[in-house]
C-alpha positions in Angstrom: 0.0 0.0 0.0 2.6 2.5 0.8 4.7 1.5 -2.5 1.0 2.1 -4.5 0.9 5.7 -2.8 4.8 6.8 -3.4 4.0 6.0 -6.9 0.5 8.1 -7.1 2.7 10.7 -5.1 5.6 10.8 -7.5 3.4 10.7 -10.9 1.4 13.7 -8.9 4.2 16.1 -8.3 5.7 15.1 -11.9 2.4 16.4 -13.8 2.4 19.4 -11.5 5.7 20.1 -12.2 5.3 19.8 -16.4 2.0 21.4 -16.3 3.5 24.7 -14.6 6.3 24.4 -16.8 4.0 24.0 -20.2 1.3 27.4 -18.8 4.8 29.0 -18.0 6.6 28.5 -21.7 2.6 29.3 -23.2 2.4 32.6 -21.4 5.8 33.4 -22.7 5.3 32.3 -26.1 1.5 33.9 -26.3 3.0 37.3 -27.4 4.9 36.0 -30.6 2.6 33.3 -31.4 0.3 36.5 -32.1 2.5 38.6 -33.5 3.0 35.9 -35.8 -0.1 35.1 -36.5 -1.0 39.3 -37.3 2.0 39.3 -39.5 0.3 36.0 -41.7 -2.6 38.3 -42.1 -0.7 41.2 -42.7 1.2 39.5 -45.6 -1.5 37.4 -47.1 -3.7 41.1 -47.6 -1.0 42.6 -49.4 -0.6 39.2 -51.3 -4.3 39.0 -52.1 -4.9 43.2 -52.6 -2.2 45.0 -54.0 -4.5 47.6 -54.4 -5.4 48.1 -50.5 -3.8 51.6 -49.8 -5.4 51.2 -46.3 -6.7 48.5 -44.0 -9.8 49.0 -41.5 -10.4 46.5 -39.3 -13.6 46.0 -38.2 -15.2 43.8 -35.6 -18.5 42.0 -36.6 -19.2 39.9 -33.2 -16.6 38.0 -32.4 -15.0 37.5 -35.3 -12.9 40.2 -37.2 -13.0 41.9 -40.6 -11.2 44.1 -42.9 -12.3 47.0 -45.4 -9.8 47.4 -48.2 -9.4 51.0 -49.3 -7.5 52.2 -52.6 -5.2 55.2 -52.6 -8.6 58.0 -52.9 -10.0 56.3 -50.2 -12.5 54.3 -52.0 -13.6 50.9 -50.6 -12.3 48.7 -53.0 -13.3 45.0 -51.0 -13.0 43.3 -47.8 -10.9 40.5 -46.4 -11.9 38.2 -43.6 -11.0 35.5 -41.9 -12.8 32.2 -42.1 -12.0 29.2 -39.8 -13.4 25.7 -39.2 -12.7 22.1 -39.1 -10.6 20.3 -41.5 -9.9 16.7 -42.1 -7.1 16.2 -39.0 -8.1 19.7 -37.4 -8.6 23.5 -37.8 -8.2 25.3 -40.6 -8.7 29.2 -41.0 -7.8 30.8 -44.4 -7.8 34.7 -45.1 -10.3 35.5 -47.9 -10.4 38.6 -50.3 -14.1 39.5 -51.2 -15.3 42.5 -53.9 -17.5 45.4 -52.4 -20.6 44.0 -53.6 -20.1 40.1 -51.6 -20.2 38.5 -55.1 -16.2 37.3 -56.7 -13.6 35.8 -54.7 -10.1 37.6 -55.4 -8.4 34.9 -53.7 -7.8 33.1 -50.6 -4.2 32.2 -48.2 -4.3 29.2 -45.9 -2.9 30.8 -42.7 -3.5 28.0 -40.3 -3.7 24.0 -41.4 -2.6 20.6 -39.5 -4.5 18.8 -42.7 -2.5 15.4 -43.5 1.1 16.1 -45.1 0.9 15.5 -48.7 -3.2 14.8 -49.4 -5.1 17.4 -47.4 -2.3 19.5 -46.8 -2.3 20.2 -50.7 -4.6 23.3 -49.7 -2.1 25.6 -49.4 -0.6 25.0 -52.1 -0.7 27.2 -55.3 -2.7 25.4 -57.9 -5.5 24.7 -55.0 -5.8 28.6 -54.0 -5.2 30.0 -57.3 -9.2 28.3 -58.2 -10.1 31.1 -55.7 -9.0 33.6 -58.2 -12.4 35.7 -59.5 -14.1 32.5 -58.2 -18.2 33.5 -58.1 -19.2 32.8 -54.6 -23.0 33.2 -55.9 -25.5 31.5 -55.3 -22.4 29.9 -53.7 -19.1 27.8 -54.0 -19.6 24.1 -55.2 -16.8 21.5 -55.8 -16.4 19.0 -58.3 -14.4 15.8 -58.7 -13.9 16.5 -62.6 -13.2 19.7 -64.1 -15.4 22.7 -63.1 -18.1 23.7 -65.3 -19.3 26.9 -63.7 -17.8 30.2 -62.2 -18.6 29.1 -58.7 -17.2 26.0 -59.0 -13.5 24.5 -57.8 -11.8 21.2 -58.4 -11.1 19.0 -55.2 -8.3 17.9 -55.1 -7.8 14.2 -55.4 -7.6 12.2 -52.3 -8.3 14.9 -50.5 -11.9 15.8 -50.6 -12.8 16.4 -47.5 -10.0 19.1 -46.7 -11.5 20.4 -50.1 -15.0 20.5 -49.2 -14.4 22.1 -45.6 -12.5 25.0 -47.5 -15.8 25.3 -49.5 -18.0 25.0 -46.8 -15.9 27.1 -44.3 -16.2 30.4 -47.3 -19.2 29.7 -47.6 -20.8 29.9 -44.0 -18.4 33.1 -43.5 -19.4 34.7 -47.0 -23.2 34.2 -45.9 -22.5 36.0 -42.5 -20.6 38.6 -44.0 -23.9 39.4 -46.1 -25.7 40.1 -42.9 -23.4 42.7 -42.0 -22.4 44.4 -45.3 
């Protein structure tokens, strides 16, 4: 009995001592994980408009937008962020919408743990580049052969469900975005 409690004591103090050391190396890693993760934004914006002179972020709720202006001063667009579950986990992508809520300028994946070499092939170029002028009205289908229509991407093989969470996460943010704009 007393060998059974040493152990249960030991393991005890070891978690304790791991899980002050994990919150510890968190709270000191908080700051640049979110610098980090502003600078993503930052860069996939100008990536996605070239033509934003100026950047207004905007909160709708909880969850944060962007008006794009042009050098007058004229909104050109918005970006968002649009997150939701993926294949192995999370994935939130930074989108690039026209003033009126209807073409896609593009997306950037900013956050994925899809699988390495199937649902991972999001974020790469000839996934994203579909988004390009992509119609998001009356909204963004996907298709195991080639597209047929302007709201309409091509999955990517062996990987349909990463691609059909990418269209379905656009798609739920798109539609609250219209609620607001």
């Amino acid at each position: 009995m007393k060998e059974v409690i040493k152990i249960i004591s030991v393991l005890t103090i070891v978690c304790l001592v791991c899980g002050f050391l994990l919150s510890f190396v968190y709270s000191g890693a908080s700051e640049k994980i979110e610098s980090n993760t502003k600078k993503a934004i930052s860069d996939a914006i100008a990536n996605l408009a070239p033509f934003a002179e100026n950047i207004e972020e905007i909160k709708l709720g909880e969850k944060i937008a962007y008006k794009l202006f042009d050098k007058t001063g004229n909104l050109t667009g918005y970006a968002f962020i649009a997150e939701g579950q993926g294949y192995q986990g999370k994935i939130k992508m930074l989108a690039v919408i026209d003033i009126n809520l209807e073409i896609l300028e593009g997306i950037e994946i900013i956050e994925s743990i899809e699988t390495p070499g199937l649902g991972a092939r999001i974020q790469e170029e000839f996934f994203r580049k579909q988004f390009q002028s992509l119609s998001v009205l009356p909204q963004i289908t996907y298709t195991k052969d080639i597209p047929e229509n302007s709201n309409q991407i091509k999955a990517i093989t062996g990987a349909t469900v990463s691609s059909k969470a990418v269209v379905n996460i656009l798609n739920k943010r798109i539609k609250e975005l219209s609620t607001h704009f």
